[in-house]
N, C-alpha and C positions, 0 to 999 in steps of 0.2 A: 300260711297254715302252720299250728304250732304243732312241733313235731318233741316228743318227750322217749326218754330211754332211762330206765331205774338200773339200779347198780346196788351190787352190797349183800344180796342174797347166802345163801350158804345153809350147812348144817350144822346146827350149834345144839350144845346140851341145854337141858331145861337149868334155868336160873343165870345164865348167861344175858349179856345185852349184844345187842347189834346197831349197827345204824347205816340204813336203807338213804342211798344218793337219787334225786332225780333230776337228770337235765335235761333243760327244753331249749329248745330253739323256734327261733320267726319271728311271729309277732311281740309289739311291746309286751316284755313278761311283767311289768309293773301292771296290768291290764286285766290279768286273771288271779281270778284267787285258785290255791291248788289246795288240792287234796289229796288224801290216800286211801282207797279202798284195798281190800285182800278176798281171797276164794279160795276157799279151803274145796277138797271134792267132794261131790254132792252137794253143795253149798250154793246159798246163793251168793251173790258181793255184797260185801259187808262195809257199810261207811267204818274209818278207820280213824280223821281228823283231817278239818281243814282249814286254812290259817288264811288272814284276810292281804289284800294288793301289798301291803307295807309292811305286813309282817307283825301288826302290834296285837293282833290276836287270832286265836283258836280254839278250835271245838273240839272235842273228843268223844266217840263212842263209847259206851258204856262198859266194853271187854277191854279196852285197853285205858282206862282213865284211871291218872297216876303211875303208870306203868311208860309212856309214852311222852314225847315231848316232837312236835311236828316243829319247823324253820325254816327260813327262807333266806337265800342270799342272794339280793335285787341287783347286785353287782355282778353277777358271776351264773346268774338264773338256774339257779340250782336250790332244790325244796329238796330237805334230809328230814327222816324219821329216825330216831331214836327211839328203841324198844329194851328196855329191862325188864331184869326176872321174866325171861322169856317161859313159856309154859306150851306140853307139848299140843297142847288146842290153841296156838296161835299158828300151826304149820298152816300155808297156805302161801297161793301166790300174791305178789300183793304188787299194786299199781298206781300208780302216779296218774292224778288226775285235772286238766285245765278249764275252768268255768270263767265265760265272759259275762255272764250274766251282769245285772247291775245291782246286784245286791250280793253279799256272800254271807259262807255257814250256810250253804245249801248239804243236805249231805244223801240227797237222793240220786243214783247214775247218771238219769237219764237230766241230771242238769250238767251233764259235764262233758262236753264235747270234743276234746282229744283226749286221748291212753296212751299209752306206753304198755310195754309189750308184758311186761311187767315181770318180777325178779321173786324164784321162788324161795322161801325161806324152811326149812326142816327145823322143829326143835326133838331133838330126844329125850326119852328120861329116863 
């Protein structure tokens, strides 16, 4: 069972970038494609970008496209999100996601079978 833990969270000023760690463990990680959701409060989870087994592509949500750049390192099974010009409606927690599915660029929760606990982020401004 794949077990995932995000890292990198913090409080940062609006216009600032950050970059969100996540590492899993267990199963072949070449196997899932990952993703990032976030949850802001009162919020539902919000697909955030998910990048395919190999790393050679991904999708991005529409609040953060161009702003964001999602990566995978097959070697080391760590997926980072890179967020710039942070803005204070990106605060939320946000989570690392693992889908076995056989197709990926899912970007609905209920395709993605392990979490991490997930890492809260603050922007001010």
């Amino acid at each position: 069972q794949m077990q995932l833990v995000e890292s990198g969270g913090g409080l940062v000023q609006a216009g600032d970038s950050l970059r969100l760690s996540c590492a899993a463990s267990g199963p072949t990680f070449t196997n899932y494609a990952m993703a990032w959701f976030r949850q802001a409060p009162g919020k539902e989870r919000e697909f955030i970008s998910v990048i395919s087994w190999s790393g050679g592509n991904s999708i991005y949500g529409d609040s953060v496209k161009g702003r964001a750049t999602i990566s995978r390192d097959n070697a080391k099974n760590m997926v980072y999100l890179q967020m710039l010009s942070l803005k204070p409606e990106d605060t939320a927690v946000y989570y690392c996601a693992a889908s076995d599915r056989t197709i990926w660029g899912l970007r609905t929760q209920t395709d993605y079978d392990y979490w991490g606990q997930g890492t809260q982020v603050t922007v001010s401004s």
